[in-house]
N, C-alpha and C positions, 0 to 999 in steps of 0.2 A: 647528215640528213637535214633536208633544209626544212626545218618546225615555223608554222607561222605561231605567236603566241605568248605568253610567259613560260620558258622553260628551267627547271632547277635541277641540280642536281639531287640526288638521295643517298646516304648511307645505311647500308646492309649492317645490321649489328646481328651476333651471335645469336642475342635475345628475341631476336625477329622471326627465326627458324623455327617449324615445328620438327616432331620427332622424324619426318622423312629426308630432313635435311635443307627443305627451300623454305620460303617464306612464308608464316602462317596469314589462310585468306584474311584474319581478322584484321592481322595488322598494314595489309593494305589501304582501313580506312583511316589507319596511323599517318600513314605516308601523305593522303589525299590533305587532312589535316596538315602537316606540316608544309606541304608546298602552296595551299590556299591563305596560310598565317603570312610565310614567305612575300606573297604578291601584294598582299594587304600590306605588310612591313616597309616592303618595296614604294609601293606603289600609290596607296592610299594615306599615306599620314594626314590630310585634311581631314581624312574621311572620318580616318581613327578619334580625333578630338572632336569630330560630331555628337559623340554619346549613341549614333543610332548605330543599329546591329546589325549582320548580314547569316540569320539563322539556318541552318542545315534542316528540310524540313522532306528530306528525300533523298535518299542513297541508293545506287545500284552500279557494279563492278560484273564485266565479262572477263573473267581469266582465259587466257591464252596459252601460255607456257607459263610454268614455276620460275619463280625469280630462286637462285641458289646465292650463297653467301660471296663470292668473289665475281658475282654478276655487274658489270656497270650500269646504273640506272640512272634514268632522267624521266623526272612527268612534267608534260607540256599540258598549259592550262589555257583554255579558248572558251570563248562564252558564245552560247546559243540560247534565243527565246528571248529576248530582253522583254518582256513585258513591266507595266505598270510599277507593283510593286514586290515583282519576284523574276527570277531570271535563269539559267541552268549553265553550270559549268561541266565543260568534256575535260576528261584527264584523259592524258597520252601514257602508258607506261611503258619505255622505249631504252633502248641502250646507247642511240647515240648516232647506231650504223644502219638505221632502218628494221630491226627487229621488233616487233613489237611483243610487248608480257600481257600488255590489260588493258584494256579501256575502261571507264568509270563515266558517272556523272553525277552531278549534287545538285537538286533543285533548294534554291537559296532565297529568301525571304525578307527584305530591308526591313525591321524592326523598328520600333522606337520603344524602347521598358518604361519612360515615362507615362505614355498613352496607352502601355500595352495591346500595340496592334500594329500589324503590318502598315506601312504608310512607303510614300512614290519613292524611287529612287531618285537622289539626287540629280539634276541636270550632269552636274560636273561626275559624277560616278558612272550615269549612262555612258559620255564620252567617251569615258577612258574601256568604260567593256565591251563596247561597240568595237574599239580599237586592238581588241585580244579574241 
């Protein structure tokens, strides 16, 4: 499947399941978490030695199908809304071959904890989301 975006892979763990056997809704916002660290890890290190913060200040997830434990998953991360100093990531939750499990989205907020208050997003930060 051709993804425009940041896309990761994800591992299904045992621990992930609820009692019906697929992935509990909860730990969906698990996942969301570890492929948004990923892209920052990836992608961001100026950004990280900044000090300022990119806050979760809004979550919502449409499940599709149950992701089950030998499922192969991948979330592709794309950014929409770039505004001032907040902006919205779409999650793909996808196997690879065109199926899709979920769509998601995080409205995210550039922080600074010194000034304790949302402040611009960097120039060079815009760039790169503009770019995903």
């Amino acid at each position: 499947m051709d993804e425009s975006g940041f896309t990761i892979p994800i591992d299904i763990r045992f621990a992930d399941l609820d009692a019906y056997g697929h992935v509990n809704n909860a730990t969906y916002l698990t996942y969301l978490e570890n492929a948004r660290v990923k892209l920052f890890d990836e992608c961001y290190e100026n950004f990280l030695a900044s000090k300022l913060m990119f806050l979760v200040v809004r979550v919502e997830c449409d499940y599709k199908k149950p992701i089950e434990m030998y499922d192969k998953l991948y979330i592709t991360i794309t950014t929409e809304k770039l505004k001032r100093s907040s902006f919205i990531f779409n999650y793909h939750f996808h196997d690879g071959n065109g199926f899709t499990y979920a769509h998601a989205k995080t409205v995210m907020a550039c922080y600074d904890p010194q000034l304790k208050k949302p402040v611009a997003i960097p120039t060079e930060m815009r760039t790169f989301f503009t770019a995903i």
